[in-house]
Z-matrix of the N, CA and C atoms (Angstrom, degrees):
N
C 1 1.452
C 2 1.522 1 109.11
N 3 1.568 2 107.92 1 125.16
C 4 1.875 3 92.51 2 161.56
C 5 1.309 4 102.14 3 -121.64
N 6 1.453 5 74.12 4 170.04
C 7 1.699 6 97.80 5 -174.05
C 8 1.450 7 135.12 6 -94.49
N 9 1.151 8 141.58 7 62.56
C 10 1.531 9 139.53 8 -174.31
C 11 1.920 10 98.11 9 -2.79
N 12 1.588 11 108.37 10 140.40
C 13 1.216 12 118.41 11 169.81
C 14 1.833 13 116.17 12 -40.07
N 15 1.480 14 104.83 13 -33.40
C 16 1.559 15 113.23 14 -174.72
C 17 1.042 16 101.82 15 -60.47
N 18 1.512 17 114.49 16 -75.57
C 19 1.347 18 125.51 17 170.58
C 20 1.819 19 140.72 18 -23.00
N 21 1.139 20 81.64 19 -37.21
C 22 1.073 21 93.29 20 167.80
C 23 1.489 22 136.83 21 -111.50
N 24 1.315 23 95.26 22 0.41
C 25 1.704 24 110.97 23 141.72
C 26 1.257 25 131.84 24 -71.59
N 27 1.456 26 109.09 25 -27.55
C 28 1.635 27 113.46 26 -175.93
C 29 1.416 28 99.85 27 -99.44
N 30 1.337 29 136.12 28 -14.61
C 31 1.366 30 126.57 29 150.03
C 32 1.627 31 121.53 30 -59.72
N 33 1.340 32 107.65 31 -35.71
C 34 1.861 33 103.47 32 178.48
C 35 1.543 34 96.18 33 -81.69
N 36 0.930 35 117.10 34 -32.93
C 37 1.870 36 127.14 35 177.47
C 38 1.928 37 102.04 36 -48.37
N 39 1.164 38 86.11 37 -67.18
C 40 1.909 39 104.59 38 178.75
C 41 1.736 40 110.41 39 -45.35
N 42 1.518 41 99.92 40 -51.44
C 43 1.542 42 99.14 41 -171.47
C 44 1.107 43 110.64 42 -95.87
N 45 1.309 44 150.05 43 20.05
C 46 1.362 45 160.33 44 159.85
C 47 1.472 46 94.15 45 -93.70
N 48 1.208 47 140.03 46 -39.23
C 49 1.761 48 127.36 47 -167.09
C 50 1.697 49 91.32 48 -83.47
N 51 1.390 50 103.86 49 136.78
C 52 1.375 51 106.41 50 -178.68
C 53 1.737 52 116.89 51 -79.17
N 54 1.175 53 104.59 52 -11.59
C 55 1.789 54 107.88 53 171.27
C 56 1.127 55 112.42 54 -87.45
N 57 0.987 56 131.39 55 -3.09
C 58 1.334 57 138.83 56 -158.72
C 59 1.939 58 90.84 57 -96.51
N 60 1.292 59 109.86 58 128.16
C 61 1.814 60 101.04 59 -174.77
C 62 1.823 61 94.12 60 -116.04
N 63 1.610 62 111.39 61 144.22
C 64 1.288 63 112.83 62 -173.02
C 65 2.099 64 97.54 63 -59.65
N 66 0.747 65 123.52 64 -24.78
C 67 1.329 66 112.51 65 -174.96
C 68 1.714 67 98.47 66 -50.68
N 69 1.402 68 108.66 67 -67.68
C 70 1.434 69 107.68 68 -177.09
C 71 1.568 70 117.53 69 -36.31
N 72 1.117 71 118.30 70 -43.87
C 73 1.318 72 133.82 71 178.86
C 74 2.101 73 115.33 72 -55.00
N 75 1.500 74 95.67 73 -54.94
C 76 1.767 75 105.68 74 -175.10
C 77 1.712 76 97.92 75 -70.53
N 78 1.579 77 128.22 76 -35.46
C 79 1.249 78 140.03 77 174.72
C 80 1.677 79 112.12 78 -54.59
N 81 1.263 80 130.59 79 -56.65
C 82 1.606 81 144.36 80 176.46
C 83 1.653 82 95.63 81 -73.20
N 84 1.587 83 119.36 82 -59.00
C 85 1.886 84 107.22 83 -178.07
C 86 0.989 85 102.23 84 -113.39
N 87 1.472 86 144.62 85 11.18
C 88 1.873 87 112.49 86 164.47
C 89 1.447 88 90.90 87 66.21
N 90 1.341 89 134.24 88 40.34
C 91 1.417 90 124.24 89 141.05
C 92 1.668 91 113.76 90 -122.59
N 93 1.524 92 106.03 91 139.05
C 94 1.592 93 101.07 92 -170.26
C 95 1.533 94 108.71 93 -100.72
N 96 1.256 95 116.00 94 -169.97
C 97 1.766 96 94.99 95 -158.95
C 98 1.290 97 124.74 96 -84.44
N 99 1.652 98 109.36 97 -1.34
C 100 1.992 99 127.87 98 179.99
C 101 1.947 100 75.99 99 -56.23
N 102 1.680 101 108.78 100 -71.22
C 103 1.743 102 118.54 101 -156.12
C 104 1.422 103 83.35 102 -33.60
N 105 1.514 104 119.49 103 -76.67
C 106 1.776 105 118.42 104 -154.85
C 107 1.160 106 114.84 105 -43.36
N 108 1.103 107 117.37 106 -57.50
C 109 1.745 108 116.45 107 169.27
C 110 1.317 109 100.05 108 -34.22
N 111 1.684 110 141.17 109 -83.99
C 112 1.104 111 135.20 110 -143.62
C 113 1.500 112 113.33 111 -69.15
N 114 1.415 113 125.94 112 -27.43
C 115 1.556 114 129.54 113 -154.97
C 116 2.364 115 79.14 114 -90.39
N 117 1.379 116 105.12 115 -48.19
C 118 1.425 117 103.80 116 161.83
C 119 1.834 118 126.81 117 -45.32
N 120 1.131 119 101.72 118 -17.52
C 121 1.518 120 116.18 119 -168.87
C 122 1.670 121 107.30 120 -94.87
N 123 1.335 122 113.64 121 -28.65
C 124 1.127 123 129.60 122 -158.75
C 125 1.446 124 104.10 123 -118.63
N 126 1.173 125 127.34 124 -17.38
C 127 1.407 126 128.89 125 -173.45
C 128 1.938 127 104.85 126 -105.60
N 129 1.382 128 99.97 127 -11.91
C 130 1.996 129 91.71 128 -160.11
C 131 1.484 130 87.01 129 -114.64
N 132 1.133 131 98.45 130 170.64
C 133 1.404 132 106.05 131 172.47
C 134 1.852 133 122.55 132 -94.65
N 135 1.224 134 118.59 133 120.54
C 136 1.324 135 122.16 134 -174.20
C 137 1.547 136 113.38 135 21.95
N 138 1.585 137 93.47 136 -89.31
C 139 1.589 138 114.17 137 -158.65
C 140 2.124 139 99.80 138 -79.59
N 141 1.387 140 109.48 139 -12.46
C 142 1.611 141 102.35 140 149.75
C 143 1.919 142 125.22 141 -75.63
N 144 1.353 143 106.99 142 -2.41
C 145 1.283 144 102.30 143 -166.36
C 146 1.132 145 75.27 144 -93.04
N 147 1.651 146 116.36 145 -67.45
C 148 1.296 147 119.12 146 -167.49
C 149 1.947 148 122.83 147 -15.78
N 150 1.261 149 87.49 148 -65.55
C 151 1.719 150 109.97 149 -176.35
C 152 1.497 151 99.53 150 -38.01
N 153 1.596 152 103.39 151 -61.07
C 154 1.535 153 120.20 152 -161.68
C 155 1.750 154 104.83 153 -59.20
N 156 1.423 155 123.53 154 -44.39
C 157 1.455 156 129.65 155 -176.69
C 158 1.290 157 93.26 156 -47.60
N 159 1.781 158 125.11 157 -50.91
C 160 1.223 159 121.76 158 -144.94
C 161 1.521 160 113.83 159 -80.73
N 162 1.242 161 96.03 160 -22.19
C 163 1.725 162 124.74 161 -170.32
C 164 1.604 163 101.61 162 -75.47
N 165 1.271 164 119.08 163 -41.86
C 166 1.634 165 124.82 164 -164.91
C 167 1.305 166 108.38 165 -98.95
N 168 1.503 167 120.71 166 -13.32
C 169 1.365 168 113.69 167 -168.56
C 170 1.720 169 119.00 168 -77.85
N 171 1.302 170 100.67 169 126.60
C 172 1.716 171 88.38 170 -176.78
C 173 1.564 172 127.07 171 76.27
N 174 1.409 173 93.16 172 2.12
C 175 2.116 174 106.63 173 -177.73
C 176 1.650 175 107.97 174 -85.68
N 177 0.902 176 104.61 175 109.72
C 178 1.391 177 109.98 176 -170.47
C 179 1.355 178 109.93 177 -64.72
N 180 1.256 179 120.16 178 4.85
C 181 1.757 180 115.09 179 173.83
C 182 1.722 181 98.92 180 -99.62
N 183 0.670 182 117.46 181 -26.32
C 184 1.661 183 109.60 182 162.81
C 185 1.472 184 128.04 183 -87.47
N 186 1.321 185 111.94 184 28.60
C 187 1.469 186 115.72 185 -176.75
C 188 2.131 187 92.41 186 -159.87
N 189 1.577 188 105.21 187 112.12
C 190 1.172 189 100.67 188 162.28
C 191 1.234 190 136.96 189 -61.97
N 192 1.133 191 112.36 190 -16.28
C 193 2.068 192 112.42 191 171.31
C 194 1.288 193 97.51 192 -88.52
N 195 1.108 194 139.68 193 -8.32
C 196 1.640 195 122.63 194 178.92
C 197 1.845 196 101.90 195 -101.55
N 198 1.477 197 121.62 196 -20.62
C 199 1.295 198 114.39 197 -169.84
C 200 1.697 199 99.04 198 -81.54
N 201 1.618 200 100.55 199 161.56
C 202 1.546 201 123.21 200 -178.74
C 203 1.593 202 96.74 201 -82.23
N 204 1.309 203 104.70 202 125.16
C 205 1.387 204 131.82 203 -175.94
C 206 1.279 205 97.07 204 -52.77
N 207 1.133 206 128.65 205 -58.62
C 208 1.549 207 142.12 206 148.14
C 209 1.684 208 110.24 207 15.37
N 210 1.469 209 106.81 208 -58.12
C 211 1.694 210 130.29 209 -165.35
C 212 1.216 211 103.36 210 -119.24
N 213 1.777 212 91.55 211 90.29
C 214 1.586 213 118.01 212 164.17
C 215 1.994 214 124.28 213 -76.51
N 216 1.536 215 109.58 214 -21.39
C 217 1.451 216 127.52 215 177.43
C 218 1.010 217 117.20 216 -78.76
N 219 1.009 218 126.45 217 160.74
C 220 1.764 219 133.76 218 -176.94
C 221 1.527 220 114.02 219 -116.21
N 222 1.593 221 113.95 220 -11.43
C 223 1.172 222 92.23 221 164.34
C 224 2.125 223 88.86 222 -147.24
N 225 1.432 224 99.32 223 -171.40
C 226 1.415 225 116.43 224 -165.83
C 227 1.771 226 94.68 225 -72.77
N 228 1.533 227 104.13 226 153.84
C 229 1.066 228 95.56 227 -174.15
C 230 1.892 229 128.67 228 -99.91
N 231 1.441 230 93.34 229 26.89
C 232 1.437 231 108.40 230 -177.50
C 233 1.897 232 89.48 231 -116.63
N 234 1.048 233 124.51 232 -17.90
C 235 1.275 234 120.36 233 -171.27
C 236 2.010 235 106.65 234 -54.72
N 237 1.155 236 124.07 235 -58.20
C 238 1.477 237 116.21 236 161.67
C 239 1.305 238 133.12 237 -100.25
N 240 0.996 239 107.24 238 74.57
C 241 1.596 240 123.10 239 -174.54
C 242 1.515 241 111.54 240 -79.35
N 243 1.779 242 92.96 241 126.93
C 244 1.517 243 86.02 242 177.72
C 245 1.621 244 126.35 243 -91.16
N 246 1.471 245 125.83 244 161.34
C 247 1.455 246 143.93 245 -150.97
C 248 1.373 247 84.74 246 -103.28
């Protein structure tokens, strides 16, 4: 599968927001989270991947069996506020 440049901005877009869970992500592109890591690997710069591995690993908002059933949204709820 490739990805149009868009596309694949709103996938590094998607997996950089920490509410954002790779399920949502493989569900919208049919990529599972080995792909995200790599198109992430290839798109950031070193010591930004770095950060980001360290940031996502084990965070239970990026993994639906670890999130509180509780938290049905994907992102915060002041994040799109309407004008």
């Amino acid at each position: 599968m490739t990805l149009s440049t868009d596309e694949k901005s709103r996938v590094i877009e998607m997996a950089w927001e920490d509410r954002t869970p790779f399920e949502a992500i493989e569900r919208q592109f049919g990529l599972n989270e080995s792909r995200v890591i790599r198109i992430m690997r290839s798109n950031l710069k070193p010591q930004s991947f770095k950060l980001w591995r360290k940031r996502v690993s084990g965070r239970s908002t990026k993994h639906l069996k670890l999130r509180n059933p509780d938290i049905s949204r994907g992102y915060c709820p002041t994040q799109y506020k309407q004008r």
